[in-house]
C-alpha positions in Angstrom: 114.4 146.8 4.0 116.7 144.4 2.1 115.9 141.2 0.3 115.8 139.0 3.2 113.5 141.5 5.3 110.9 141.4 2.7 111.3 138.0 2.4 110.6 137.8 6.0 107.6 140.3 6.0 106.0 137.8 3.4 106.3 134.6 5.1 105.3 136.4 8.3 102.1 137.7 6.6 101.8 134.2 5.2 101.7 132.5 8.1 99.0 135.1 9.7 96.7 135.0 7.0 96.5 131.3 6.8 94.2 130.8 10.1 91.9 133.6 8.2 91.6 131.7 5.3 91.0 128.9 7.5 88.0 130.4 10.0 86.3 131.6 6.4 86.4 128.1 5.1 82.2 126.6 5.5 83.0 122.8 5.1 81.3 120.6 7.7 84.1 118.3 8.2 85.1 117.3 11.6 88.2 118.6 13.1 91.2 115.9 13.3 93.7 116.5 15.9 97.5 114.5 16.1 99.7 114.8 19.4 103.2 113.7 19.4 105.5 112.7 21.8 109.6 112.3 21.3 112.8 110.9 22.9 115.1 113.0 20.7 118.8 112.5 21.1 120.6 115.1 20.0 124.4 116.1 19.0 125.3 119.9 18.8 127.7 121.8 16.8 128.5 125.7 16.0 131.4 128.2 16.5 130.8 130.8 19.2 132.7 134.1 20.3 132.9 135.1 23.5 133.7 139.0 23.6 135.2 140.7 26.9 137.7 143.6 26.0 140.2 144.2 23.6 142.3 140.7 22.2 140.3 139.2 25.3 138.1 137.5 22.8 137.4 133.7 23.7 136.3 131.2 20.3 135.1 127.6 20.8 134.2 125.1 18.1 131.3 123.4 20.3 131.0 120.5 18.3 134.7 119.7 19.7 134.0 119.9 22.9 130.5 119.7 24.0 128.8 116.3 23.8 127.0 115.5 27.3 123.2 115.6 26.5 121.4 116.4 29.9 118.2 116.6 29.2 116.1 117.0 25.9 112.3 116.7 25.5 110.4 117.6 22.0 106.6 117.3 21.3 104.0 118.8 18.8 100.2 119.1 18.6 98.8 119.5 15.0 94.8 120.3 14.1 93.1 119.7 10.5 89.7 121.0 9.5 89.6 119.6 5.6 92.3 120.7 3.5 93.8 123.4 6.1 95.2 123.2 9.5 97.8 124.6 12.1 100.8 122.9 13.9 103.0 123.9 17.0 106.8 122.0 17.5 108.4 122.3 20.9 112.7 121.3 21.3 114.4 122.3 24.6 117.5 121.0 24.7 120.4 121.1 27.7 123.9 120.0 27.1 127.0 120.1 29.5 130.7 118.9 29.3 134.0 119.5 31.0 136.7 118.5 29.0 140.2 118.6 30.8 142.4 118.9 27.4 141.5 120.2 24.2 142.9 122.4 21.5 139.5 123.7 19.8 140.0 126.8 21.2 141.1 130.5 20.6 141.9 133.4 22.4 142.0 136.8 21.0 141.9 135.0 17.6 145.3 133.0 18.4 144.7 129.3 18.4 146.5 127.9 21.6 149.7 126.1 20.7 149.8 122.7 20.4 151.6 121.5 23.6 149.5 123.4 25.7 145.7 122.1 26.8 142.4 124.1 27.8 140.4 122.8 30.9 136.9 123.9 29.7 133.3 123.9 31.0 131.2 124.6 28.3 127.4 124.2 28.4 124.4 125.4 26.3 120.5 125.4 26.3 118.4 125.4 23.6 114.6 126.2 22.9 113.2 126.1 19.5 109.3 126.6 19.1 107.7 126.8 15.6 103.9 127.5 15.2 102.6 127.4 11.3 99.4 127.4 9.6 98.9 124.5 6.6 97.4 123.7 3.6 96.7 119.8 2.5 97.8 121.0 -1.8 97.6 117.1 -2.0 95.3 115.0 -0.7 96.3 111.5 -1.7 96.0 109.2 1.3 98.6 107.3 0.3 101.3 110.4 -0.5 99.7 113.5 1.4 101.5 116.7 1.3 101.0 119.9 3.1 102.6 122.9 2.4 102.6 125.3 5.3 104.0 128.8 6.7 104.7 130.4 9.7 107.6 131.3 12.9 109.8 129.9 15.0 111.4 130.9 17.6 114.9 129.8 18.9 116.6 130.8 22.3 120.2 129.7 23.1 122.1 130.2 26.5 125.6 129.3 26.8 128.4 129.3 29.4 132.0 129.0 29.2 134.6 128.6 31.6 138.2 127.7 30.8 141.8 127.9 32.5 145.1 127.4 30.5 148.1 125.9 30.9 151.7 124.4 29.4 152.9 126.8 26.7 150.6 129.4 26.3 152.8 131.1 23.8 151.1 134.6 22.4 148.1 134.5 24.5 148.0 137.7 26.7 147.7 137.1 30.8 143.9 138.1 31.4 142.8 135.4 28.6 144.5 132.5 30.4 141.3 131.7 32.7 138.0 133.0 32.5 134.1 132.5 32.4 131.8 134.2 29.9 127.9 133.7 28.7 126.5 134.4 25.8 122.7 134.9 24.8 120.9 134.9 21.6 117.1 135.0 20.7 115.5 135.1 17.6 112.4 134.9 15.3 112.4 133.9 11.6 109.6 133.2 9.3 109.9 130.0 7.6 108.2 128.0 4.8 108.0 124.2 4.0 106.6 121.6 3.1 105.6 118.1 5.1 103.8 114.5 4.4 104.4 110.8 4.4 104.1 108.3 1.8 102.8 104.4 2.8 103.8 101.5 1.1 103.5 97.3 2.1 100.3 95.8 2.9 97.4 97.6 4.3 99.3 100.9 4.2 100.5 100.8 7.6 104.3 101.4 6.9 104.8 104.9 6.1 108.1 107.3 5.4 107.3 110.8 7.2 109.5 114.0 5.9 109.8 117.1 6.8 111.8 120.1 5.2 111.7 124.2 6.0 113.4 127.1 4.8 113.4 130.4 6.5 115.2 133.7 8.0 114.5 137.2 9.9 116.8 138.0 12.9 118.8 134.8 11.4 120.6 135.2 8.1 119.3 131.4 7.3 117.4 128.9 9.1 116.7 125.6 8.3 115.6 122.3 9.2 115.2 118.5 8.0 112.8 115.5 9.2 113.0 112.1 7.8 112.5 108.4 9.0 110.0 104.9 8.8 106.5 104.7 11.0 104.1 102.5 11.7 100.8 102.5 11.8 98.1 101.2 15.0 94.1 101.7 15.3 95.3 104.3 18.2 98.4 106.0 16.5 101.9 105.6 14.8 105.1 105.0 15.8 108.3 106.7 14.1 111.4 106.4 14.2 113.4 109.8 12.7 116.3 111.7 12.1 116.3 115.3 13.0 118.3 118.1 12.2 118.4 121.4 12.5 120.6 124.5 12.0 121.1 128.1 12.5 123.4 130.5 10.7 123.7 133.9 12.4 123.9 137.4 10.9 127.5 139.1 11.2 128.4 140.2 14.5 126.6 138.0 16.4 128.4 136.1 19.4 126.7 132.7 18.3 127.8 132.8 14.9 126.4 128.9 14.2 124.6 126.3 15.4 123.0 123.1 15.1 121.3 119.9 16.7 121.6 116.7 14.2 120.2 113.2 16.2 117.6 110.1 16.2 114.2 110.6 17.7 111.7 108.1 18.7 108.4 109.0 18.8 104.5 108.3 19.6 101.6 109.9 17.5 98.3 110.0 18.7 95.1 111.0 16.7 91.7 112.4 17.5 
């Protein structure tokens, strides 16, 4: 199985058991529920390949050359019953861009030449879900912290069209112009850890973080949350900075990829 399969057996096994634990549990507290809400405004970077037939292959940097955000939406729902809970994370990204000159590009692994230019369409949609079951190991209402496990899921389309021209030097004929797509989903188990610490009068000032760690059909997966809130009788309001990345297992078309960018967002309790 490898060290990273067991590894992702465990966390996988983790994260099921965690609702057991939880349905076994005989405290009488109430259940608290928190929904959230973003305006997330991501970049994204990554290398992809796009394989035909023979030296036909096609390499973008997309970090070069994609950077029109089309839509984006992100939003979680999170449940508490004492000291363990359960949390679901939603991200759909959709980015487009057509670029009329740019050198970040490779065809059969031969970079273009410098006086010549690629016309590119390039455009890619994301969907990362994460669902995770929680355990409150401190319960200091100033600085709580919840360790949790659990999946997530990530799907990534993208689409590539590009035509050639000036001096195309080594670059056979059929990889002048073309179109390609590529496809990739996985699932990875992940671990982590989350909570907030308040400071300034009353409390109602708080820094929120977020940090997980995992892998399965990924070779590495990770992701990073930090930022300022504030708190209201009906909620919070946070302001954040997101990021998160993907590193693919050998052969895979989509060899990298990431979304790094601010979010806004509104927290609700019940």
């Amino acid at each position: 199985m490898g060290m990273r399969g067991a590894l992702a057996a465990a966390l996988c096994a983790a994260a099921l058991a965690l609702p057991a634990v939880a349905a076994a549990q005989t405290s009488a507290e109430a259940w608290h529920f928190d929904g959230t809400l973003y305006l997330y405004l991501p970049s994204v970077g990554g290398k992809t390949t796009f394989p035909e037939n023979g030296n036909d292959n096609v390499t973008v940097d997309t970090s070069k050359i994609l950077d029109n955000l089309q839509a984006a939406f992100m939003g979680s729902l999170a449940a508490r019953r004492g000291a363990w809970g359960a949390f679901t994370d939603f991200v759909y990204v959709d980015f487009s861009n057509s670029k009329s000159s740019t050198s970040n590009f490779s065809v059969g692994g031969v970079p273009i030449p410098g006086d010549a230019s690629a016309s590119t369409d390039l455009g890619l949609r994301g969907t990362a879900w994460t669902l995770a079951g929680s355990y409150r190991a401190i319960a200091d209402p100033v600085a709580p912290v919840d360790v949790f496990a659990g999946l997530r899921y990530l799907e990534i389309k993208q689409t590539l069209a590009w035509n050639l021209s000036g001096n195309i030097g080594a670059i056979p004929l059929p990889g002048r112009a073309g179109s390609r797509e590529q496809r990739v989903t996985n699932w990875d188990g992940i671990i982590g850890v989350k909570g907030r610490f308040a400071f300034a009068p009353e409390r109602k000032w708080f820094v929120p973080y977020y940090l997980d760690i995992g892998t399965g059909d990924s070779d590495l997966t990770w992701q990073a949350i930090g930022g300022i809130g504030y708190a209201f009788s009906w909620g919070e309001v946070i302001g954040a900075w997101r990021y998160l990345d993907y590193r693919m297992k050998s052969g895979r078309p989509i060899e990298s990829v990431n979304f790094s960018g601010p979010a806004v967002a509104a927290v609700f309790h019940w």
